[in-house]
C-alpha atoms as one frame of an Amber mdcrd trajectory, in Angstrom:
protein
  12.119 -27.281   8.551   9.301 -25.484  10.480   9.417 -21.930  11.306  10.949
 -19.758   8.588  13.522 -16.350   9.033  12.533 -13.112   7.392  15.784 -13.362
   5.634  14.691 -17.266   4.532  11.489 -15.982   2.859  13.464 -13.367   0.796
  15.893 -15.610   0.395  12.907 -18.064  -1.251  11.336 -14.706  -2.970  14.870
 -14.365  -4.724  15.918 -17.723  -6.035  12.338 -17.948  -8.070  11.572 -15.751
 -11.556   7.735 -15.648 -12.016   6.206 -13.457 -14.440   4.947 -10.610 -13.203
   3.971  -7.318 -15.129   4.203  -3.858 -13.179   3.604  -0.318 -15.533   4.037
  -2.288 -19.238   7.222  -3.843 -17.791   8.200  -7.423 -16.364  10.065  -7.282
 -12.976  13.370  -9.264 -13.110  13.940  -8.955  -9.658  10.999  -8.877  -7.181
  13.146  -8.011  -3.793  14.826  -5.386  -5.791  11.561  -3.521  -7.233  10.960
  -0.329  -5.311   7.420  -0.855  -5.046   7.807  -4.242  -3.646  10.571  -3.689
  -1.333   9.220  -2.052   1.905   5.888  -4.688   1.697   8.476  -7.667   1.536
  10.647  -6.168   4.462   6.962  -5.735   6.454   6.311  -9.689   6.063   9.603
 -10.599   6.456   9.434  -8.884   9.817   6.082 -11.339  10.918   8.608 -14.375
   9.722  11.378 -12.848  12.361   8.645 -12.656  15.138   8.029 -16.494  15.500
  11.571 -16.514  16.052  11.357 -13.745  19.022  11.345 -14.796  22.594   8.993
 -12.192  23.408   6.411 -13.952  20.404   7.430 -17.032  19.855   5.288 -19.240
  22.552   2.458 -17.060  21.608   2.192 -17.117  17.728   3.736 -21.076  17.475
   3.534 -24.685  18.794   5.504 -27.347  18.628   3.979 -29.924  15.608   3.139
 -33.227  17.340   3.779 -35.020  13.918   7.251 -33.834  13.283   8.491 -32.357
  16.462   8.998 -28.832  14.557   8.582 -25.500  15.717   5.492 -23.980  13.638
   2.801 -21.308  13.680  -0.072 -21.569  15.267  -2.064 -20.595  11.693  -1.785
 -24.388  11.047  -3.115 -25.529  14.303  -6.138 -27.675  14.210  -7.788 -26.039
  17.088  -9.756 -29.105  19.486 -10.068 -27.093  22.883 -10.973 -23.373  23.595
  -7.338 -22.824  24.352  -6.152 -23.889  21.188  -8.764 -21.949  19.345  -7.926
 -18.271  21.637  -4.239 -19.323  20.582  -5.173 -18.839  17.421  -6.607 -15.618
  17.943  -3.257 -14.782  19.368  -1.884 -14.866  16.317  -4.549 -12.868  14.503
  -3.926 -10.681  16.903  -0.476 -10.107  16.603   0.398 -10.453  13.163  -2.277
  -7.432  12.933  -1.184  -4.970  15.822   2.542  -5.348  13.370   0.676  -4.112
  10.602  -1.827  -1.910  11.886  -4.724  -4.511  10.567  -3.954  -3.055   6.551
  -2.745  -5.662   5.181  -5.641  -8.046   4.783  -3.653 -11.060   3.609  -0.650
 -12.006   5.928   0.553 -15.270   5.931  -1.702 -16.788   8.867  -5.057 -16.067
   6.267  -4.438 -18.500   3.966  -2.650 -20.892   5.808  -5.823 -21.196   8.434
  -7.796 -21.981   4.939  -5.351 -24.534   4.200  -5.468 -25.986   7.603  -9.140
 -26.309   7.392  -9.534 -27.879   4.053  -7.012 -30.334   5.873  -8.988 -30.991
   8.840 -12.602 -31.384   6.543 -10.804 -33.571   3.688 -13.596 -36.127   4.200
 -15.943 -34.077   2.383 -13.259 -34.414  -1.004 -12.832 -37.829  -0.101 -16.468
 -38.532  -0.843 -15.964 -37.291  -4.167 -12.284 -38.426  -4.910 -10.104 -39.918
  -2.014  -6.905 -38.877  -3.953  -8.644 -35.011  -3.927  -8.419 -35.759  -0.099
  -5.031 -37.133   0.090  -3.949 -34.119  -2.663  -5.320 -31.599   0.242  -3.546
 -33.377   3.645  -0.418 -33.474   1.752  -0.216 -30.241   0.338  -0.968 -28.781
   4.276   1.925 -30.718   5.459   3.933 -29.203   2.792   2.996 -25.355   3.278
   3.017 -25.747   7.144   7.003 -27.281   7.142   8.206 -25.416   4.822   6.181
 -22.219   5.975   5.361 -20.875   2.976   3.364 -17.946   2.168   0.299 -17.842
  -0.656  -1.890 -16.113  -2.067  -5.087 -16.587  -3.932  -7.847 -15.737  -6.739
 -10.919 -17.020  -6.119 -13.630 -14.623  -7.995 -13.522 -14.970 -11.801 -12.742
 -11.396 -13.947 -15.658  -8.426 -14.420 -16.561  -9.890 -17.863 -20.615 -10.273
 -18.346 -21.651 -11.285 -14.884 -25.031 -11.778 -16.092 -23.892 -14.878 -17.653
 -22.218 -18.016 -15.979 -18.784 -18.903 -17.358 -19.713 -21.558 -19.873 -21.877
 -18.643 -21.088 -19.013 -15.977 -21.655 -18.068 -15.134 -25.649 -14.719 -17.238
 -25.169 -14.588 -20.229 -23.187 -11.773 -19.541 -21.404 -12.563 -16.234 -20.405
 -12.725 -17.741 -16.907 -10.212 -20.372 -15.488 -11.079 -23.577 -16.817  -9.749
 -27.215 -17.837  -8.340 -27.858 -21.058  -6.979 -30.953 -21.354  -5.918 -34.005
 -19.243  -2.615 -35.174 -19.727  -0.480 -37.996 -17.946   1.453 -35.496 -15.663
  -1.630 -33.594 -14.739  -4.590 -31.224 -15.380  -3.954 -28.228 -18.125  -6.018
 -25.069 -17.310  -6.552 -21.810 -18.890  -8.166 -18.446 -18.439  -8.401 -15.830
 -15.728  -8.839 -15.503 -11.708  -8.669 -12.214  -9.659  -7.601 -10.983  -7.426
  -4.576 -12.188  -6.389  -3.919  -9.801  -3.463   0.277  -9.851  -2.656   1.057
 -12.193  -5.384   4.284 -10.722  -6.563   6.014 -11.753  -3.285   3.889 -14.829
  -2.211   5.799 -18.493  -3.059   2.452 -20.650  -3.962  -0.987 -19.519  -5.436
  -4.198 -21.476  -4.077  -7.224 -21.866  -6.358 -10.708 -21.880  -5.462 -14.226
 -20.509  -5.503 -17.078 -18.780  -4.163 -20.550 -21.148  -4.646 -22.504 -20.562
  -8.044 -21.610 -22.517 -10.653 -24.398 -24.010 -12.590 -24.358 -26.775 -15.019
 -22.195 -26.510 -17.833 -19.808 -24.987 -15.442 -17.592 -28.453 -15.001 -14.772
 -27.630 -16.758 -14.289 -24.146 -14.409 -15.018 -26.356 -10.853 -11.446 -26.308
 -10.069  -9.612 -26.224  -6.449  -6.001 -26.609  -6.705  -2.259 -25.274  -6.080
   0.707 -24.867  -7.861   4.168 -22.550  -7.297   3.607 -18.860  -8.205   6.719
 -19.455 -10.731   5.001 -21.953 -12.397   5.478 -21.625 -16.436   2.763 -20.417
 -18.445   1.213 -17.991 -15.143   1.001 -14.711 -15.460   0.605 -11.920 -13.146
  -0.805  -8.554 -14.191  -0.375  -6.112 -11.425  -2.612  -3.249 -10.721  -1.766
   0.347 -10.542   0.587   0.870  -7.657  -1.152   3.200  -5.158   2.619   4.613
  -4.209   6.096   4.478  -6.328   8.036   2.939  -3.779  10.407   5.675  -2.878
   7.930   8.247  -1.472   9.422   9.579   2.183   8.197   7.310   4.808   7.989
  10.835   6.753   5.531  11.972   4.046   3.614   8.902   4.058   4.109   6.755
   6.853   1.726   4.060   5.779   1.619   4.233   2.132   5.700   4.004   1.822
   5.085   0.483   4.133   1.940  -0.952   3.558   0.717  -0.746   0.103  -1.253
  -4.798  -0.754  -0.602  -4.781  -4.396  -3.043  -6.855  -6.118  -3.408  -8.779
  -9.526  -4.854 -10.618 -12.029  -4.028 -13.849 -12.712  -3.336 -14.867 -16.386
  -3.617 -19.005 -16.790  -1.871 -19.471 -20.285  -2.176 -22.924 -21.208  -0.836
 -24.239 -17.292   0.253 -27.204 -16.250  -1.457 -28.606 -12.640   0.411 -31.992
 -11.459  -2.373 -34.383 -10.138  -0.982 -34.322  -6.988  -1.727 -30.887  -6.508
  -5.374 -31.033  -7.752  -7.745 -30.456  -5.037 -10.927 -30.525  -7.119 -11.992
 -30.900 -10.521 -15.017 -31.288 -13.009 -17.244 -31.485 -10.366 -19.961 -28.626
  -9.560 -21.796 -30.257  -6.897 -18.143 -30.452  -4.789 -17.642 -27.298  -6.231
 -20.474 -25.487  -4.649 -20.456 -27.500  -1.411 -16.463 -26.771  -1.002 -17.112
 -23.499   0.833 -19.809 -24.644   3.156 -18.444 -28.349   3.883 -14.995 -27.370
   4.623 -15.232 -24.274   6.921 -12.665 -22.732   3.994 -15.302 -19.783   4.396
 -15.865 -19.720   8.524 -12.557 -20.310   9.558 -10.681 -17.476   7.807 -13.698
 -15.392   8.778 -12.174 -15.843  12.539  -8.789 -14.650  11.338 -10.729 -11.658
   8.963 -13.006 -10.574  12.303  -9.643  -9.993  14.272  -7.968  -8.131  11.579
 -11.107  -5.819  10.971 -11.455  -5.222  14.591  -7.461  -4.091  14.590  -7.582
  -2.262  11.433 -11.384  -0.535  13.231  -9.353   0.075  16.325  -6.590   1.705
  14.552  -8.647   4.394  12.567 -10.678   5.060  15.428  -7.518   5.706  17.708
  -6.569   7.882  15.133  -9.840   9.919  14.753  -9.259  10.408  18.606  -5.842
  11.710  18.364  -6.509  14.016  15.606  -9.410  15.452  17.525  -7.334  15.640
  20.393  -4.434  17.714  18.508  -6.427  20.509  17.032  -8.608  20.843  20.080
 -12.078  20.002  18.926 -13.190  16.808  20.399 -14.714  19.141  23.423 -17.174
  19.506  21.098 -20.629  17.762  21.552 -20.940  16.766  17.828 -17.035  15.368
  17.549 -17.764  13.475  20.604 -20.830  12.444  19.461 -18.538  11.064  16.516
 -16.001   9.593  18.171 -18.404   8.489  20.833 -19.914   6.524  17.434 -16.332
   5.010  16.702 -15.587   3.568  20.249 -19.298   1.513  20.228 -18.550  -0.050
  16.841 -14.822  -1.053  18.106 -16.485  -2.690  21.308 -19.440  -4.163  19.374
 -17.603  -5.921  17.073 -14.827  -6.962  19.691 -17.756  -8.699  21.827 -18.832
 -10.448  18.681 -15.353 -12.099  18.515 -15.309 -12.896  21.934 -18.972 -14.220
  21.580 -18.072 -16.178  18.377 -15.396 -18.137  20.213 -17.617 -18.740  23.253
 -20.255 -20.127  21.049 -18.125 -22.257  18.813 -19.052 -25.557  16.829 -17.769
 -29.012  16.648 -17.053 -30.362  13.371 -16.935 -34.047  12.804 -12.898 -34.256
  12.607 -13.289 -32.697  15.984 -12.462 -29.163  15.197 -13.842 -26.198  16.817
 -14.995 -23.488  14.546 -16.080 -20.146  15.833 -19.932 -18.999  15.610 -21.529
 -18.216  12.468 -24.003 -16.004  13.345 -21.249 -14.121  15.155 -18.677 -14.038
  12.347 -21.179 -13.575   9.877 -22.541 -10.404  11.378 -18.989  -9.217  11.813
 -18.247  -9.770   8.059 -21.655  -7.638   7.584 -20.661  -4.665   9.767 -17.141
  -3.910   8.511 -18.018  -2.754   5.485 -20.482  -0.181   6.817 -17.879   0.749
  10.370 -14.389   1.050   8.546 -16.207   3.413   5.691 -17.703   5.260   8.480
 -14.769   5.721  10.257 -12.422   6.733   7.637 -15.328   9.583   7.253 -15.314
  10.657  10.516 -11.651  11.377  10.458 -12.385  13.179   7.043 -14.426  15.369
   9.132 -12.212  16.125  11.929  -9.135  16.762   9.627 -11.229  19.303   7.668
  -9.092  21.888   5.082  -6.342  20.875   7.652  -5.655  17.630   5.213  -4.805
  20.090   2.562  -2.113  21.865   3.673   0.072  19.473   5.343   4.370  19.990
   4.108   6.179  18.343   3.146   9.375  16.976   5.190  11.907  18.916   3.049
   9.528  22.114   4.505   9.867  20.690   7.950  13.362  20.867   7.598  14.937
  23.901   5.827  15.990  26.244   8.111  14.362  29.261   7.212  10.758  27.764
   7.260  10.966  26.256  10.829   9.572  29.071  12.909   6.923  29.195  10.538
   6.171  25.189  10.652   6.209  25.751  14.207   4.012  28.844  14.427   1.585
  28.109  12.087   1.067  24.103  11.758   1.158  24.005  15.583  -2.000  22.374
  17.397  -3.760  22.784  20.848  -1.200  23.758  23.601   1.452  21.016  24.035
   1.342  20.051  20.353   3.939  20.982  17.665   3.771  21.979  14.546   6.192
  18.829  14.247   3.400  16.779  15.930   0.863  17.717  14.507   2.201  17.544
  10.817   3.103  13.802  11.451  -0.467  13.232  12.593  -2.191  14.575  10.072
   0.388  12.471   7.291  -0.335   9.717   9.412  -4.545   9.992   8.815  -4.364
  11.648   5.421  -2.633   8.432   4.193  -5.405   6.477   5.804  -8.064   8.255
   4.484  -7.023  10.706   1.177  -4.394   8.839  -0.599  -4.583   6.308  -2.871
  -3.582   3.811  -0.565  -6.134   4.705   1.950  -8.943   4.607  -0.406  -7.691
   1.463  -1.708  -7.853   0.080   2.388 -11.540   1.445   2.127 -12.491  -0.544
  -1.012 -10.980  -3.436  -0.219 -12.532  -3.369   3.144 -16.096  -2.668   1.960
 -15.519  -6.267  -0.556 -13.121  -8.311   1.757 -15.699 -11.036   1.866 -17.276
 -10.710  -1.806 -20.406  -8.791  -2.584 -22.094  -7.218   0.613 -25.331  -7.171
  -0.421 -25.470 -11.041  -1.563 -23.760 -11.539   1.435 -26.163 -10.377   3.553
 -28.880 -12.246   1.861 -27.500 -15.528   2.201 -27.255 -14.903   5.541 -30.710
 -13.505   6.264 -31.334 -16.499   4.519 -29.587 -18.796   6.666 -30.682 -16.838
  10.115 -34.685 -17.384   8.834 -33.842 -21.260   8.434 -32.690 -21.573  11.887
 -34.763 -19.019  13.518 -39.350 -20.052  13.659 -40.468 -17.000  14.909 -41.883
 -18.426  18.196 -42.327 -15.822  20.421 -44.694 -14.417  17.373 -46.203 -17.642
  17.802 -46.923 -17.562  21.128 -48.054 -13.807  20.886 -50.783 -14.755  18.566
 -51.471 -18.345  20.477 -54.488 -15.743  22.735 -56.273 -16.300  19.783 -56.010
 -20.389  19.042 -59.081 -20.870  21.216 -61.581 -18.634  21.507 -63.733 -19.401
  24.851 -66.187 -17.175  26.591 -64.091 -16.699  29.569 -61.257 -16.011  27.109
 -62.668 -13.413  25.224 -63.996 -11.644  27.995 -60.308 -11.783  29.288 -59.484
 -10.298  25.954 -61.873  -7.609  26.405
């Protein structure tokens, strides 16, 4: 099939009934739910774009295995052209959606294709978890299907390791083996876009300790699949909110869940992993199912960085202020984070790595550092234009103001900015950044952004960690080296 429509992925959201649970009630009809309906139209608009002239030979390729037309997210990148192709795509998919929504197709589907690519590390462990893998990538990438995933297990007691928790399947776990496949039960979070995804991927982050087998699981299954539940979250907006009032919010809005495992059949054939915490823990590392998304995740930061920063500058520019040494000092602030992290990216595909299979994966250190900045520079920017917007923020109209007759000379009077800038302007504007950084929605952007990649701080010490491995302190070394040998002559040197 390759390359789906936007119309074939509703069409596909439509013809399945999953259970999902929104406000106490269970949606019958996902493309008809108000709160779903603009996020569905967004991603059906990336599906239309592989199909655009001006996008296609940008964002696909032609497979070499079946001749069909598909997107470059599943492209098993061998040269540097093949791996700036698939920044292409990062790239694009991102400038259509402003860089807030954190899990487009193309982010999963590049952790599918890697898992793919590194199936020699499963087949060391079980060739049919190998086989399981390859053939589940062919599958996604011809029938271009969109996933999600849950990976972290639920805010129980997280000072205790999930064969440790009061009920044993608290987290997701294995029940039972039976001849069609693997039973599981429990919980996984946090299933961002689930509601209007067509499969659900399973994994996890490293950590499991022994006594943990039964919850070392990797695998995939339909997101209609009996017995799965999702729980949805709060919505951050109701769906029919005026996409004048709330430009971003009324098109944006992620919604995330919790996945309920009651009792769940896996087939074998989609089990990726199982009973295994060794493979469990070494899944991440071996596989580049941790780097190679981080390629896609740097990309989407730096557009989602670039975008509040453009829009710290335009608000500045609108009420006159960023003449002003301390706004420019601000904004000044902005721009060098934006550039910093873009040379990282561009650094990180210079400096890539071969992998065994022959695939190039982008620099760690490079990627690593990126995944450590974001959650400090998209905070810090979504401050900044906190601070420029002021008590401006709070007392934006509505557009049913902007509209009735007998307020407009006042809307255009009083809500007017520097010369050359309406009150119609400027109103939009400031909707525009107080959605991005006041409303629910925008604060949900923040916290998701400051835990895209799991907990910061661990984070950060695995990877100081990791950079003291690989790094001997030499040039310490040779500082101190004037004292290996202490001569006459050398001492009087000294001296």
């Amino acid at each position: 099939m390759g390359i789906r429509t936007g119309d074939q992925y509703i069409r596909g959201l439509g013809s399945r009934q999953p259970e999902i649970w929104l406000q106490g009630r269970m949606v019958t009809n996902v493309c008809e739910e108000a709160v779903f309906r603009q996020p569905i139209y967004e991603i059906a608009k990336l599906y239309d774009m592989q199909h655009d002239e001006k996008y296609q030979d940008k964002i696909t390729h032609i497979c070499q295995e079946t001749g069909e037309r598909v997107n470059n997210a599943f492209l098993v990148a061998k040269t540097p052209e093949e791996l700036q192709a698939k920044r292409v795509l990062y790239e694009t998919y991102a400038e259509a959606t402003f860089g807030l929504m954190g899990r487009t197709p193309d982010f999963l589907n590049v952790v599918l294709t890697s898992l793919y690519s590194n199936a020699s590390f499963l087949e060391r462990y079980n060739p049919q978890w190998a086989e399981n893998a390859k053939n589940y990538y062919k599958y996604v990438r011809d029938q271009d299907l969109f996933l999600t995933h849950a990976i972290i297990n639920p805010q129980n007691d997280r000072s205790k390791s999930s064969h440790e928790q009061n009920d044993a399947y608290t987290h997701l776990g294995a029940v039972e083996e039976t001849p069609e496949g693997l039973i599981v039960k429990g919980a996984k979070m946090l299933a961002t876009l689930a509601p209007i995804t067509d499969e659900v991927i399973i994994y996890s982050f490293p950590g499991f300790q022994p006594g943990d087998e039964r919850y070392a699981l990797a695998f995939a299954i339909p997101i209609d699949t009996p017995g799965l539940r999702i729980i949805c979250r709060e919505p951050m907006q109701d769906g029919i909110r005026s996409v004048y009032d709330h430009p971003l919010a009324s098109r944006f809005e992620e919604m995330d869940a919790l996945l309920v495992f009651h009792d769940v059949l896996v087939p074998w054939d989609r089990l990726f992993l199982y009973n295994n915490v060794e493979a469990a823990n070494l899944l991440y590392p071996k596989t580049g199912i941790g780097q190679q998304p981080a390629h896609q995740t740097g990309v989407r930061g730096l557009l989602k960085l670039q975008f509040a920063t453009e829009v710290a500058m335009r608000l500045a520019d609108s009420i006159g202020v960023d003449v002003y040494p301390n706004v420019q000092n601000h904004l000044g602030e902005l721009a060098q984070s934006l550039e910093s992290v873009r040379a990282l990216l561009r650094t990180a595909e210079l400096d890539y790595e071969t992998l065994p299979s022959g695939e190039l994966m982008p620099g760690y250190v490079q990627l690593e550092t990126i995944r450590g900045l974001l959650p400090k520079l998209y905070p810090r920017a979504i401050e900044v234009i906190q601070i420029i917007g002021a008590g401006g923020f709070l007392m934006s109209p509505t557009d049913s103001d902007m509209e009735h007759p007998d307020l407009t000379e006042d809307m255009e009077k009083f809500y007017a900015g520097r010369k050359g800038i309406s009150g119609t302007d400027r109103v939009r504007l400031f909707k525009l950044a107080w959605d991005l950084c006041g409303e629910a929605f925008g604060q949900r952007l923040l916290q998701y952004e400051r835990y895209y990649t799991g907990d910061p701080v661990r984070k950060l010490a695995i990877f100081y960690n990791n950079y003291k491995k690989s790094h001997a302190c030499t040039m310490v070394d040779d500082a101190l080296s004037v004292f290996a040998t202490k001569t006459a002559s050398q001492t009087k040197q000294v001296l």
